[in-house]
Structure formats: C-alpha cells, structure tokens
FINU-307386 format. One record per residue (C-alpha): residue in one letter; z, y, x. Coordinates in steps of 0.05 Angstrom, whole numbers, plus 32768, in hexadecimal, padded with zeros to 4 digits. Layout:
<pts>
aZYX
...
</pts>
This chain:
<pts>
x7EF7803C79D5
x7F27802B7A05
x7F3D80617A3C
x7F35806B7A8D
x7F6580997AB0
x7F3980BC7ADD
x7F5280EA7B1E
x7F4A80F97B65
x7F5580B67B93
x7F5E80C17BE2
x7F6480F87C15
x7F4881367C15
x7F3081217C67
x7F2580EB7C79
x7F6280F27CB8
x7F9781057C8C
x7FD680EC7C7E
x7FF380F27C30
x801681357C30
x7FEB81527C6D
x7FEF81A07C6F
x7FB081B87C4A
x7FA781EC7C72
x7F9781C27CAB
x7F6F81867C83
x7F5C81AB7C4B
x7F6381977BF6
x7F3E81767BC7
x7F4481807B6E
x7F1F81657B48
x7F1181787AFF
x7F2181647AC6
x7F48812C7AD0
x7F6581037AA1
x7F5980CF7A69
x7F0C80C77A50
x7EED808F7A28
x7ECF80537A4C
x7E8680607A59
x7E7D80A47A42
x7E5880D37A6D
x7E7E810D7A93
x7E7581477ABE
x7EAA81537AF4
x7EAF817D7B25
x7EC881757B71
x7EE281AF7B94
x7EF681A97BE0
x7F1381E07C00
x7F0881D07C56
x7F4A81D77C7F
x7F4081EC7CCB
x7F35819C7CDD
x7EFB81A37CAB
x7ED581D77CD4
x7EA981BE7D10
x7E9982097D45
x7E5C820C7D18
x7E8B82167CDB
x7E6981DF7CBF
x7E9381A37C92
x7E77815E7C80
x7E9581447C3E
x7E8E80F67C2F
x7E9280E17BEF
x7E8F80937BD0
x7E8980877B83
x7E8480497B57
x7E5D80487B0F
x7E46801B7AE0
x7DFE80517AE1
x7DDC80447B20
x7DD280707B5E
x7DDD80BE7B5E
x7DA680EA7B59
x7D9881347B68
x7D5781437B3C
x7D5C81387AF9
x7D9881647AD8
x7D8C814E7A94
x7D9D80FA7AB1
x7DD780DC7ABF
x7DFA80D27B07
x7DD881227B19
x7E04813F7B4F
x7DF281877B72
x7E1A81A17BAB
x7E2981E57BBE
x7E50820A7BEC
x7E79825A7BE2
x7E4D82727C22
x7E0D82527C08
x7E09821D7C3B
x7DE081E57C2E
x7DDC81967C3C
x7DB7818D7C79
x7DB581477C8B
x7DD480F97C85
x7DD280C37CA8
x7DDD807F7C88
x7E1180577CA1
x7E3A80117C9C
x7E8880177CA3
x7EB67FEB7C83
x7E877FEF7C4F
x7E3980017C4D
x7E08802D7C37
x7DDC80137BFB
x7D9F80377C10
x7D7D80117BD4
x7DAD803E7BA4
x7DB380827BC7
x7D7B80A07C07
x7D6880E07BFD
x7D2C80E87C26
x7D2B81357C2E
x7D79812C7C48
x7D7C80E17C6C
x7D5880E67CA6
x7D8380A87CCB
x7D9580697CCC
x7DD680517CF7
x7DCE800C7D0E
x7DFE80077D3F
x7E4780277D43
x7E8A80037D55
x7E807FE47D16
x7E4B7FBD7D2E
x7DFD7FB37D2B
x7DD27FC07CEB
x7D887FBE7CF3
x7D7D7FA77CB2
x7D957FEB7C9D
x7D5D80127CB2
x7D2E7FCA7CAC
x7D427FC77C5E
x7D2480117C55
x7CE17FFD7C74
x7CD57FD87C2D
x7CEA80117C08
x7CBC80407C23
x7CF380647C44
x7CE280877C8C
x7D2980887CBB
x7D36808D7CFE
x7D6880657D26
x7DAE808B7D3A
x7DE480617D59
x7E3980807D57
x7E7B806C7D6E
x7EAA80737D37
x7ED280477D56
x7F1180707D32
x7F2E80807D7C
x7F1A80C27D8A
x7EE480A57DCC
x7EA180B77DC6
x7E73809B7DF6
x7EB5806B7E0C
x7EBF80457DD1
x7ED67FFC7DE7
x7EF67FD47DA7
x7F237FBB7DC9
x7F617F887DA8
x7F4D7FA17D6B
x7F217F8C7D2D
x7EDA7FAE7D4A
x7EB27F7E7D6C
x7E7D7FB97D8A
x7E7C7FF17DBB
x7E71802F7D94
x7E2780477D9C
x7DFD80877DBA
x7DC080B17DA4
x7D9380CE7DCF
x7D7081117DAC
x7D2A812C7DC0
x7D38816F7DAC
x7D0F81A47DC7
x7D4C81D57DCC
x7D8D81CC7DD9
x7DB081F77D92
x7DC781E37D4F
x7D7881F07D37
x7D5381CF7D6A
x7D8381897D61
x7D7481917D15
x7D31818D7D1F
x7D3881587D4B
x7D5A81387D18
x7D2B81467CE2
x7CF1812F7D06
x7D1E80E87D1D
x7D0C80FE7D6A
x7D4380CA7D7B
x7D59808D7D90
x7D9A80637D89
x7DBA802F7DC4
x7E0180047DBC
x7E1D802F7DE8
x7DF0802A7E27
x7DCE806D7E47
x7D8780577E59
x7D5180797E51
x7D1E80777E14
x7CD3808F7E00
x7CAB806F7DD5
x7C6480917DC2
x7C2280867DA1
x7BDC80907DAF
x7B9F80927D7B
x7B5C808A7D97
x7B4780A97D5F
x7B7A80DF7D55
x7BAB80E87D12
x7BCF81197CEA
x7C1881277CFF
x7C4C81367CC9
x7C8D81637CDB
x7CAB814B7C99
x7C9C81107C69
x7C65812E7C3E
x7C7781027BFF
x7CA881297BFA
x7C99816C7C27
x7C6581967C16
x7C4A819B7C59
x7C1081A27C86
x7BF981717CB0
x7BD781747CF9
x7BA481537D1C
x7BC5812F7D5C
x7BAE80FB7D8D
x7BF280E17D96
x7C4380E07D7D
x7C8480D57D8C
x7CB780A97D7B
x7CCA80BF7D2E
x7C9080DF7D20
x7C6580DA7CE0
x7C1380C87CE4
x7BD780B97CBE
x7BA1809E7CE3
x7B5F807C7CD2
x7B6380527D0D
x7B6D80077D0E
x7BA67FF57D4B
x7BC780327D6E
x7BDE802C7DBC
x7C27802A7DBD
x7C43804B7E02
x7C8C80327E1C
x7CAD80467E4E
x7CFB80327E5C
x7D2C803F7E9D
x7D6880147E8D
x7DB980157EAB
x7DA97FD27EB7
x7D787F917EC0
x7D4A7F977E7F
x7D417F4F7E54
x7D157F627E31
x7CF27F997E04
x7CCF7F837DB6
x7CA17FAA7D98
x7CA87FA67D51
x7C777FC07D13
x7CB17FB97CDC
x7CCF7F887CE4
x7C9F7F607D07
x7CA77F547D4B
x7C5C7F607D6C
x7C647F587DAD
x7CA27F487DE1
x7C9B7F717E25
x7CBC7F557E69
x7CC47F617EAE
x7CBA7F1B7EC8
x7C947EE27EB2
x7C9C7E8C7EB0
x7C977E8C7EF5
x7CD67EBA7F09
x7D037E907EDF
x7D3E7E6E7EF9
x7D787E3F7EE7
x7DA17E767EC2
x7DA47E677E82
x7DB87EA17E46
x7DDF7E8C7E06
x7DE17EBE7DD2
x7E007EC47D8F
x7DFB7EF17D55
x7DF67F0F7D1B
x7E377F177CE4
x7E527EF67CA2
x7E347F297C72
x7E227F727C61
x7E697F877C4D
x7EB57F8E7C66
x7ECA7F4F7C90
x7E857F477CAD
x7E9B7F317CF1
x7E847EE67D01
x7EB27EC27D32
x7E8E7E947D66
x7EC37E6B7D72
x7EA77E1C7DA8
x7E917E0C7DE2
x7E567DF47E12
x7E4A7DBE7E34
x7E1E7DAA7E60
x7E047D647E71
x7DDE7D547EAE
x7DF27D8C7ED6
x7E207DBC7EE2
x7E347E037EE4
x7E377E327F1A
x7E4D7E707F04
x7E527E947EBB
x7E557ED87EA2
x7E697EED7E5D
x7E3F7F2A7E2F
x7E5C7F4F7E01
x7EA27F3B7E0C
x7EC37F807DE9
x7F087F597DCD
x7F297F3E7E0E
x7F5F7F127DE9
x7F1A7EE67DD5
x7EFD7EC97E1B
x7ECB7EB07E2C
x7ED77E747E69
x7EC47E457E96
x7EE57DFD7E91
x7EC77DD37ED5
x7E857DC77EDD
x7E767DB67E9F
x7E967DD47E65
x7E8D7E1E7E4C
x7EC87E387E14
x7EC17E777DEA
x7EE67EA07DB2
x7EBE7ED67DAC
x7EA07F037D69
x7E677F2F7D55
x7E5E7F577D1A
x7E0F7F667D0C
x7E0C7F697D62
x7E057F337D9B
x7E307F0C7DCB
x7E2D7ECF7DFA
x7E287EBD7E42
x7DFA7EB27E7A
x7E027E677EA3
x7DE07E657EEE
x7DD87E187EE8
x7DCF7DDD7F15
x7D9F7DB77EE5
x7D727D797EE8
x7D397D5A7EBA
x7D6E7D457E8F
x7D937D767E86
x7DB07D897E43
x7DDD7DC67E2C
x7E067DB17DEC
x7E1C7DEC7DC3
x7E527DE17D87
x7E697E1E7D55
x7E8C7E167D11
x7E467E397CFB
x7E147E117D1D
x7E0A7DD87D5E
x7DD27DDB7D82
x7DB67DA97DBF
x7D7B7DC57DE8
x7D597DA07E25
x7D5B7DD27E5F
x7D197DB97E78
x7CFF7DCC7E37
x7D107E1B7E39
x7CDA7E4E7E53
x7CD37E987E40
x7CDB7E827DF6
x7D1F7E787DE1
x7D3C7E3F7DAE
x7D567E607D79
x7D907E447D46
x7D917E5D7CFF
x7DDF7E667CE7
x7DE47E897CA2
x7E067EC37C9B
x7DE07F027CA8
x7DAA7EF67CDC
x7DE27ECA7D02
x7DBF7E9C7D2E
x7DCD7E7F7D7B
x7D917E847DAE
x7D927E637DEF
x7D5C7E7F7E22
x7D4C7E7C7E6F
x7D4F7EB67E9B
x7D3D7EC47EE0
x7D7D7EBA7F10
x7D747F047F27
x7D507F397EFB
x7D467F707F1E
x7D187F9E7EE4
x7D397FE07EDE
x7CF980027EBE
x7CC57FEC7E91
x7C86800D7E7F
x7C517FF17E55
x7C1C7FFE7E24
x7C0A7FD77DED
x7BD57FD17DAD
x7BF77FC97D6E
x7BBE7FB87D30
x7BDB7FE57CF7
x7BDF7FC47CA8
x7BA37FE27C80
x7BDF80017C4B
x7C1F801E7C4A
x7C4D80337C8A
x7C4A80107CCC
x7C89801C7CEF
x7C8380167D33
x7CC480187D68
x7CE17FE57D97
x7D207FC97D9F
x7D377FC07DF2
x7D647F8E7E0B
x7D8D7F917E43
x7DA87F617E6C
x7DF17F757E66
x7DEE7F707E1F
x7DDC7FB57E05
x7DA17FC47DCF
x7D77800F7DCC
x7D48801C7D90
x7D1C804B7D85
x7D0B807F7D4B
x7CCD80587D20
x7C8880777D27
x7C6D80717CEC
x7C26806B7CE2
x7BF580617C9D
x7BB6805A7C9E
x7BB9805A7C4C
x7BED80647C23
x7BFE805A7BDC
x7C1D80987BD0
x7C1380C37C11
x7C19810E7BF2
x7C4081187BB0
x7C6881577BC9
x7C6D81847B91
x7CAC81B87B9F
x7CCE81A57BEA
x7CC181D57C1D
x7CDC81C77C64
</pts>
C-alpha cells in the first residue's frame, strides 16, 4: 500500500503570522504524525493550547477546524464508526453553539449540522448573500434561524464597506430578542433563533404568529430534545409549533432607515404573498433595474455586470445607483439616453433607479455578457419582468416604482394556509429602497410530522 505523510497544515489562529509568539496566538500538535498506509483508518488527536488572543472577557475560545476524507461527514454518536470526533476542554467547558457560514469556501450543511449545536444560518456577511443556505436546510428537515456578520477581515463591525477590494457586500447585523441582556440570556436567544439578520441596515423587525386554535410551543427541537411542550395562542419569530389548525395569521410589523420596496412573505421557499406601501395607482416614471445573484456556491463567486442601458423613445432625467460598494466600478449617466455600468454582486443585489421622460413607445434596452433584455415601459406595473441568467439565482429585473416613496413603516397581517405534513417555515424577507435586505428567524409550524418526537437522551 502506498504511503501519505500526514501532519499539522496552517496556523494555530487564524490572525497569525508563521513564527507568531504562542503565548499571544496560542499552539497547535497534533498526534501522531507521520507516514500511514493509504486508506487505513486512524485516530488522531488535536490539542490546542489558547494564547491570550484566543480568550474573549468570557474566557471563552472558538476553534475552527476544516477536514477532507474519502468517508463522508463527521459524526459525534457512534464511537465504534468511522469519522467520530468528541471534543473536550481541561476546565470542562463545552460546545455551545455554531453558526453556519460561507467564506471563501462554504458550509456543506448536507455533510455536517448538528442540530443540538447549529442553531444559525449566515446568509449575508461581506462575503455576500446566501439564502439558499438556510433555504437548502428546509429540505433536510433542518430548523435555523437567519444571522447576518461582517467579516469583512478589517476589524469594522457595524462599518464594514468593501471598498477597492475583492468583497462586493457591506458586512451584515443581527438583531437579538433576548430577554436579558448577559452571556445566558443571549444564549437562549440564540437557542431559541429569537433573531433576525439585515445587510447591514438597522431597521426594525417583528414577525409573529397567531393560532385561532392555539398550539404547542417548543423551547428546543423535540426530535432531538426531550422536552415539554406548551399550549400557546401565538409565537415569535424562531419559534417551534404544532398546531391542528389549517392557515395561521401571520403579524408584521417593520420601521425601516429608509423608503420600504417591498416586504415577501415566504412559506419555504415559496413566496405567499408580497406586502407594499403603495399600489398601481402611486406609480410613476422611475423605473428600477436590478441585478443579481453570483457564479456559483464556491470561491470566485462574484458575477461582474459589466453593459449598459438604453433607452428609446424617451429619455432620462436623473439616475441613482444601489449597491455601488466598489467605487473604481461606476455606475453613469451618458446623455439622455444611455446608462453604463461595471458593477458586481456575489449572492446580493445591485442596479439603479431611472426617473424617466417616457412615451407609449418607449423601450429600455438592457445588454450584459450574461443576458439582454428589451421591456416596453408601458408594459411594467407592480409586477416586474424578470431575466433568467445562469449562475446561481443570477437574473436582471426591471420594475416601476413610485417617483417618491415615502413608506417608512409597514404593518400588516396576513393568512398563510399551512401544508397538511412536515415544517412550514414561515418569515419574510424586506426590501428597502436603498438596497438593503432584513430576514427574519423562520417560524416553524406542523400540523403533522413524520417524525415529530424521537428524543431519546438530549436534555436542554
């Protein structure tokens, strides 16, 4: 059998330099190391030792690991299988929590979610947008919230602009329902995904249900918790409910930073119902163009939507770019009838917004190396045109908009029918007019599920 040399590859933290004083970033050994035959099964053994950059005022450290195998995902139940990892610490701390999360490269939630431990999904960092991360768990049964970072790798929380650099996103926030403001009370907020995630924006959030005739609440996923349930009339984003009922009353309520486009209320990944401040009448000649959406799932995601517009029978009046983070890639204005962009998005959304002189026959001509698009401007309502373009949900929408939009706060209710079996997710996703996205936290409601209670050990 041939032979692998195996040992140690990387930093022991993740901000070090090769070299760095181990006191301050800490060590890493791994045993053994060495020669081993090709495909044989091994036990090793990773020992970090935290340096003071490792230790958050808690004392707490978060270790990061990635492997590769020819065996499939990891697994922490079954001692006597292969890829079984444990994790313990010399003072007896244990893992609390992980969030899921798409960097350079992504997590493969289909190989490795622990449900007891993954409470989140990140969707949106500097990195760019990623609903399908949480929306590929719906399938699998899997029951995350929606958390949104920065890691935008320049130390500015809250401020994280790319910039001339290779991120085409502003880093994202996450606005925690926690009943008490301590390290306890914002687990539990975690655990229960009392959360919800924006691009970066700070507006404000709540998403609830009603059942008309009441539920049972769960503070922890009982296929997996054993746990009590109680009986409730209504939830919060997050929560966890079984209800014989038929359609539940979704409440929303959002107070935005800025002109709201719109708010979708989603079951899954089906859109139920779009909520707006204005209607067909209040529209106007200003026209939105949006693009979208990235190359893939994986490193060098970022689509460049590199054309122009033009329009015939008519002319521009004014124009204001969205999402313009990388200021070396404009977005301009040639005369009254030309519109040039350089511009790119990586999962997240850009464009512009025309105000318009227009006529009957008036035409806006789009052309992109990934797709051209015409669309008659008498033809355009509250329902946008919509232009597939490969990639990963990559598309180009062009849309009318009232000239001035002046909804700040939107509160509606709404029925959503429920499927007879399995989860029904429920949480919106708001748009604002300068170019930002919130989520919510899923509510997720059964009225029958396949495997509801099969708890045998876990104990909150």
């Amino acid at each position: 059998m041939p032979k692998v040399e195996t040992h140690l590859v990387g930093d022991a933290w993740s901000t070090a330099e090769p070299g760095a004083d181990p006191v301050l970033y800490g060590s890493v050994t791994l045993e053994p190391s060495g020669a081993f035959e090709a495909r044989s099964l091994q036990s090793f053994r990773l020992t970090y030792t935290a340096g003071r950059f490792g230790l958050d005022d808690t004392g707490a450290i978060k270790v990061v690991h990635r492997y590769s195998n020819d065996w499939g995902r990891l697994q922490t139940e079954d001692p006597t299988a292969v890829n079984y990892v444990t994790a313990t610490a010399s003072n007896g701390s244990r893992l609390q929590l992980v969030y899921a999360h798409v960097g350079g490269r992504y997590a493969d939630i289909t190989q490795v979610h622990d449900p007891r431990l993954e409470t989140a999904m990140e969707i949106h960092s500097a990195w760019g947008t990623f609903e399908w991360l949480l929306t590929d768990g719906f399938a699998l049964g899997h029951r995350s919230g929606v958390v949104c970072n920065s890691d935008g790798h320049k130390g500015r929380p809250g401020a994280s602009y790319p910039g001339a650099a290779s991120f085409g996103a502003y880093g994202g926030l996450t606005c925690f329902y926690a009943e008490e403001l301590s390290r306890d009370g914002f687990f539990e907020c975690l655990r229960r995904r009392h959360h919800y995630g924006t691009t970066g924006c700070r507006l404000h959030l709540d998403v609830g249900a009603r059942f008309a005739g009441g539920g049972t609440l769960f503070k922890r996923d009982p296929r997996y918790w054993i746990v009590a349930g109680e009986p409730v009339g209504e939830a919060m984003m997050g929560d966890i409910v079984q209800t014989d009922d038929a359609e539940v009353t979704l409440a929303i309520e959002c107070i935005a930073q800025a002109p709201i486009e719109r708010i979708e209320v989603l079951n899954g990944t089906r859109c139920v119902a779009t909520l707006r401040g204005f209607g067909a009448e209040d529209l106007g000649q200003r026209i939105r163009v949006i693009w979208q959406g990235a190359e893939y799932r994986g490193r060098g995601r970022q689509t460049t939507w590199k054309g122009e517009a033009r329009l015939e029978g008519g002319a521009f009046r004014d124009l204001r770019a969205i999402n313009a983070w990388n200021h070396e890639r404009p977005t301009r204005l040639h005369g009254p009838d030309r519109v040039t962009f350089d511009t790119l998005t990586t999962g997240n959304f850009g464009g512009f917004d025309a105000w318009i002189d227009e006529s009957a026959e008036s035409v806006l001509a789009i052309e992109t190396a990934h797709v051209t698009a015409e669309v008659r401007l008498v033809d355009l309502a509250l329902d946008e045109r919509a232009f597939e373009a490969g990639g990963l949900e990559r598309r180009l929408r062009v849309f009318r908009l009232p000239e001035v939009n002046d909804c700040l706060e939107l509160t509606r209710e709404i029925n959503v029918s429920l499927e007879a079996s399995g989860d029904n997710p429920l949480w919106v996703r708001v748009t604002t007019e300068d170019g930002f996205n919130a989520w919510s936290s899923p509510i997720f409601v059964y009225r029958h599920h396949p495997n509801p209670l099969f708890a045998e050990t876990a104990t909150p």
